[in-house]
Residue, then its C-alpha position, 0 to 999 in steps of 0.5 A: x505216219x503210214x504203214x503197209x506190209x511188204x509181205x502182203x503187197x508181195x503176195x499180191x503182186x505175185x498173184x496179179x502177175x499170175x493173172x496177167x500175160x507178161x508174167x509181172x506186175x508192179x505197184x509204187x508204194x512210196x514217191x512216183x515221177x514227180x518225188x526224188x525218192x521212188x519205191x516200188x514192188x515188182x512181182x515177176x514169175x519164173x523164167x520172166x525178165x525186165x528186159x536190158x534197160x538204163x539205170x534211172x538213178x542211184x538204185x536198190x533192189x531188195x529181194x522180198x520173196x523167191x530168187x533173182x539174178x541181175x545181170x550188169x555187163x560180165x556182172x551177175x548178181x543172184x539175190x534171194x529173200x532177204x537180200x539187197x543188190x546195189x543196182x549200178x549205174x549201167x544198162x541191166x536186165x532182172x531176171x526171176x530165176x522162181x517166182x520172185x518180188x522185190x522192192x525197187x528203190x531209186x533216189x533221181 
């Protein structure tokens, strides 16, 4: 059995994405492209986006630290530390509305 902390891996993304001109950063802890379940932490600073994009499978997106707001459509979801969003299965976008990192987890 494996074990890592989710805080730290946070704080490190977060610190990688100060560092790097796009404003984010992102590690897979768990799966990748060859596995059916994929986990990844995505640090992003405030004002930044992933920009409007298709969902690559069922998907969830947990907010680790700082605010969000996922935009499906008309949908607009805000989401902060400690809260899951069920991403849908249509083109969305992920916005940092303060520095944020979340756990993204897609089952393809």
């Amino acid at each position: 059995m494996d074990k890592l902390s989710l805080t730290a891996m946070a704080r490190q993304q977060l610190k990688l994405a100060a560092a790097s001109r796009s404003g984010r950063s992102s590690q897979t802890v768990f799966g990748g492209h060859t596995k059916h379940l994929r986990q990844t932490v995505v640090a992003l600073l405030a004002g930044h986006e992933l920009g409007e994009h298709d969902s690559p499978g069922e998907a969830t997106l947990q907010v680790l630290s700082g605010q969000l707001q996922l935009v499906a459509g008309n949908d607009v979801w805000k989401g902060s530390a400690g809260d899951m969003i069920i991403i849908p299965p249509v083109r969305h976008s992920v916005s940092a509305i303060e520095d944020v990192a979340f756990l993204l987890t897609v089952a393809k």
